[in-house]
Structures are given as C-alpha cells and as structure tokens.
Steps between C-alpha positions, in 0.01 A plus 500: 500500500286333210320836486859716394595196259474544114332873602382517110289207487259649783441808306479371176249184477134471631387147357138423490353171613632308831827362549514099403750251617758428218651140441860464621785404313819352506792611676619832394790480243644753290346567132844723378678294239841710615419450883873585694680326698410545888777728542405746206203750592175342466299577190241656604669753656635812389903493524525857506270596739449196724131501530303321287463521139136540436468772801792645471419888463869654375416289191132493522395911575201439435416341722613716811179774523331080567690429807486897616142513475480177713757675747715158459811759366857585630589850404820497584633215284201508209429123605109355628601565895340083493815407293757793552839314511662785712218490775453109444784320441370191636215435241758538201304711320213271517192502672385314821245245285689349233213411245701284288456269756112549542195338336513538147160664358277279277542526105224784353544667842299872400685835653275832453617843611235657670518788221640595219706804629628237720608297255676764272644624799668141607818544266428162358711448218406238184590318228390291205571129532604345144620207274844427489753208473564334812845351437506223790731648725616522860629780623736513806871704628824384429842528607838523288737260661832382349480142275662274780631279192735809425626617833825422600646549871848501455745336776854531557668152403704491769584705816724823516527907464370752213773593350373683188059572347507457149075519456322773715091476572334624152772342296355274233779209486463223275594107555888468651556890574689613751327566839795526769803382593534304736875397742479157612746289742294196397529599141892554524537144710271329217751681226854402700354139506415498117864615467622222690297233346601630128847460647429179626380407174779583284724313734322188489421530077873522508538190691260305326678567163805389586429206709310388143851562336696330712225218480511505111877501545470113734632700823199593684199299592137520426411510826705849546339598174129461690610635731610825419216493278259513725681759706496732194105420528485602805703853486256564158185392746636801761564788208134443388326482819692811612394677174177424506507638860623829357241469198217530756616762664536701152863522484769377299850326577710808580692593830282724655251478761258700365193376255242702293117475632308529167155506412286211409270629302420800319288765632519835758639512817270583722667436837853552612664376904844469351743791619854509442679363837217305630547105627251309300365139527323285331122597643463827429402598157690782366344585141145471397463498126141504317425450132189748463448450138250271651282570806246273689131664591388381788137516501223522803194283351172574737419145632189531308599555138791230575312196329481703161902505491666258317877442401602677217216787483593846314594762781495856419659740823445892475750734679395778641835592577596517145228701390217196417803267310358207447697118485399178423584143567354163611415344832793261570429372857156502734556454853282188603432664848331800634671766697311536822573867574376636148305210366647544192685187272850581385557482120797651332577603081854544327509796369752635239646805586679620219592850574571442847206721613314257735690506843472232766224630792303680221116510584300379183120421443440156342258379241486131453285421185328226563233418250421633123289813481129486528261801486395644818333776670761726735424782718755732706661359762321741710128371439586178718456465815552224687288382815553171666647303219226636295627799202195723452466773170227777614308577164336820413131468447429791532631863655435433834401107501802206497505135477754303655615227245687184648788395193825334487811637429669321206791687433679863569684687257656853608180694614216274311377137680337257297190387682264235423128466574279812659599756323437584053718694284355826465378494843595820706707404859595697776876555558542797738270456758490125465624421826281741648210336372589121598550663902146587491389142372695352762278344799732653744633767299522852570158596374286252766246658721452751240497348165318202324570269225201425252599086441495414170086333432472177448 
C-alpha cells in the first residue's frame, strides 16, 4: 500500500547521500492559528473535494500526468486510485501512512531531483518569503449566538386559553407591548375577590367614621372605635394583597377574566407556541423575544494559543456570509476549562449590531489581537508543513535542490503566516508541492525503499 501512497513523491525526488535517523519531537499538534472545531472539516483537507489538500488533483492538475505515470490514477473519477474517495471511502481521502504522525526530518535536511527536467516537470509552485508586521494575533472560528443578558422567555402569568395574538414571530415589540391575550378563571376569581375586599373596605371605612363620631359625641366607646379601626385595616390589608395579585399577573382591577401577556423587554420575537384556543400553564414558554442590537461571539480558542488571551483583548470577526464584513468588539468572558471533544477554550465578545445584519448561528472567523505589532517574516500558508509537531518551510536553493527549514509559526493572517527562525525574507519557499516534498523526507513516508534524504552536515 505504501508503494500507491503520495504516487508524486516516488517520481519526483532522487536524494543523494544515505538516509539518517531524524530526532523526534513532541506530540503532533496543529500549527493553523484558525484550526476548526472537531466537527468542521479538518484543515488540511480539501472541503470540496474530500481528498486532501496538497494532493488533491481537481485543484492541483498539475499534478495528475505524476500519479498517471506512476499508474497510482482513477480514471473514472480524476482522483490518485491510492486516495479516490469513490473507490476508497474508508481512507477519507487520505492515504494509508499518515506522515503527520511520522518522524519529523532533521533541520537543513537536502532534497535533489535527480535532474533538472525532473524538477521543472514537478509542478512545484514558489514564493518569496518577506518582512511584514506581525500584529500578535490568534486566529480561531466563531459562532454568533444571542447576548443571554437580552433574551427574554416569556411565560404566561397564570393558567388559561389564547384568546387573541397581538405580536407574531418577526415582530419587533418594545417594553409592555401587547403579546396575547390571555382568559383566566384564576384571573377572574383573583378580580371577584378584589371586588369584594374594596367592598369590604368601604363598609368598614364607613364604620370606623362613625363609631369616631359617636365617640366624639360621649355615646360610643373607644374600645368600639379600635375596634372598627382595625377592621377597616384589615379590609384595606385584603384590597392590596388582591391587587397586587392582579399586578403580577399584568392586569388591572376590572371585571373580566382575561389579562394582557406583554413583553418584558424590547427586542424581536423570535419564537411563538401561543395559538388562539390553546390551555396554557405556567411551564411552557410561549414568546421568545431577543434584543439583537447586541450579539455575543462565541469564540473556539485552540488550546494552544489559549494562554495569550486575556480579558478585554480587541476581537475583529470576518463574515463570509456577508461578503468579508468585518465587526469588532472585546473579549468579555474566557472559559477556565477545556472542552475535551475539540480542545478548544470557550471565549465570547459583545458585539454591536447596529443594522441588524449579524444573525444568531452565523459562522464567523475570529482574530483576537493579542500583542502590539512587531516586524516579521510571513510566507503563504501553503509553504508549511507540519510533521510531528514540527512546521517545516522547504527553501529553494536551487532548481532542482531544497532544504527543509524547521521554524515556528507566530501568527496567521488570511493566506500569509508569520514564522520565526529558519527561514530570511527574500528567501524563495515552496508552496505547491510542499507537501509533496515533506512525504519524501519522511522516514516512513511514501518515498522509502526508493528515495534518500541527504541529512543536513554537521
């Protein structure tokens, strides 16, 4: 199986010297700043095609008459016949020997093509590594989620049936508005007592007063005047503890059984269980009203870059789904845990959303500026490689001869990654054909038995 994995690599690359043992590294983590979430497609991989990015020949052609010369090639579906996800669904689109899992090749490590045609004929693509400003940031996905501060779940007050909708989902309602109507036989029992304790009230004020007349007057005693004193107390005691009954329930003093649900705060409906003639109760939420001029953006932080967060950072989220729009705000909250499926720590922005374009469930990339700028050399995303925890740049030393450079990835801004150590500004690096070239380095990659790796002299 080795021999049909990463097909180009076998043709391409005939390294002089003998094949030395390279120093292993650390466990293998990820070096992309924006890694997803386990259930997004892995980064490496082409989403579109769902083979791997760096062989991948529907957006690599070139290299296709590679794997068709090596007879590693599927016809039918235009896919290496090693990695075709039609005929192999079980490898994912990946091959047998996963080499980011292998032993990393040594720093200096010299690739030569056995000739020049070779190498022109290899349909490795390069680039210029340069100085830039490496602004300090980490890059990682993000979620829009409603601000949990300004979500309201609205409950009827007291059991009953719909009798009337006054808000439908969509509507934007403000504070008090009308939401439904709402016919009560608790409502109408609380309003019948009111009545009677108003009654009761009246009777007893009237009592009161004239038992203080007559006891102004010498007939009556003080103790009748106490008396019907503090029955008067008593009947006001009932009217306000039957009114403020009513109050909670968000209705007034009249006759009817019926009260008004209204909203508590201002914002969009966004949910709607209440239908005219239903029972309700008490559990069941029937509105669900959001205030979007402010959103929360939840953020995945790799478990890595999490020590350079701090409360209060400068977030900047681009949407792809509104054409690149960019937002900003500042981190607000930082998980103090790590999730165990994604290895990721949960930090979340406000963000103001003025116009009402940012929608809750909105997919966002996150950049959390971390430091002040500080100059830099960056390269393409595609000239790094990664191999056990170790990121490798290939440089160009010449047309057919390559140097495998160990660095460190600093940063990553849209297509450039700011590396540090191995690699110069002006330097020329290998993007297309990068991974490629870091199979055939590999101690068990695809190339053993048939290629060597010069190591680098001491």
């Amino acid at each position: 199986m080795r021999q049909q994995l990463y097909a180009a690599g076998a043709l391409l690359l005939m390294l002089t010297g003998c094949q030395q043992q390279r120093a292993s590294t650390t466990e293998a983590v990820s070096t992309r700043a924006e890694a997803p979430t386990a259930a997004a497609v892995a980064a490496d991989m082409c989403a579109e095609h769902g083979v791997l990015e760096a062989l991948c020949t529907k957006c690599h052609p070139k290299l296709i008459p590679i794997f068709q010369t090596k007879g590693d090639w599927c016809a039918e579906h235009g896919f290496p016949e090693s990695i075709c996800p039609i005929h192999h669904p079980e490898r994912g689109g990946r091959p047998a020997i996963d080499v980011a899992v292998d032993e990393a090749p040594a720093d200096g490590t010299m690739i030569r093509f056995k000739t020049l045609q070779t190498a022109r004929e290899a349909g490795l693509e390069v680039a210029s590594a340069v100085h830039g400003a490496d602004s300090g940031g980490v890059e990682a996905t993000a979620t829009i989620v409603a601000d949990a501060s300004k979500l309201a779940l609205v409950n009827a007050s007291a059991a009953g049936v719909v009798r009337a909708i006054r808000a439908d989902l969509g509507s934007r309602v403000s504070r008090g508005s009308p939401l439904a109507v709402i016919e009560s036989a608790s409502v109408g029992e609380s309003r019948s007592r009111l009545q009677a304790a108003r009654a009761r009230a009246q009777l007893t004020e009237a009592t009161y007063r004239r038992e203080k007349e007559l006891q102004e007057k010498g007939i009556s005693a003080a103790k009748d005047v106490q008396a019907a004193e503090q029955e008067w107390e008593s009947a006001k005691a009932e009217v306000a503890a039957a009114s403020s009954a009513l109050g909670m329930v968000g209705t007034g003093g009249g006759a009817s059984g019926t009260y008004t649900l209204r909203a508590p705060i201002a914002g969009t409906v966004t949910r709607r269980t209440a239908t005219v003639g239903t029972m309700v109760d008490l559990e069941k939420p029937l509105f669900e009203i959001v205030d979007t001029s402010s959103l929360w953006a939840e953020i995945d932080v790799p478990e890595r870059e999490a020590p350079r967060v701090r409360m209060g950072q400068r977030v900047v989220l681009r949407l792809d789904g509104l054409g690149g729009r960019e937002f900003s705000g500042r981190l607000s909250y930082i998980a103090p845990v790590v999730d165990p499926q994604t290895r990721t720590v949960k930090a979340r922005a406000a963000i103001t959303n003025h116009d009402g374009a940012l929608r809750a469930n909105m997919y966002a990339k996150a950049r959390i500026f971390t430091a002040a700028g500080t100059s830099a050399v960056l390269v393409p995303r595609a000239a790094v490689q990664e191999a056990k925890g170790v990121n490798l740049v290939f440089v160009r030393l010449a047309e057919d001869q390559y140097e495998a450079r160990r660095v460190s990835v600093a940063s990553a801004t849209g297509d450039l990654v700011s590396v540090n150590g191995g690699v110069q500004a002006g330097e020329v690096v290998v993007t297309t054909g990068s991974f490629l070239l870091k199979t055939e380095t590999m101690k068990e990659g695809i190339g053993a038995g048939c290629c060597d790796v010069e190591a680098p002299k001491k």
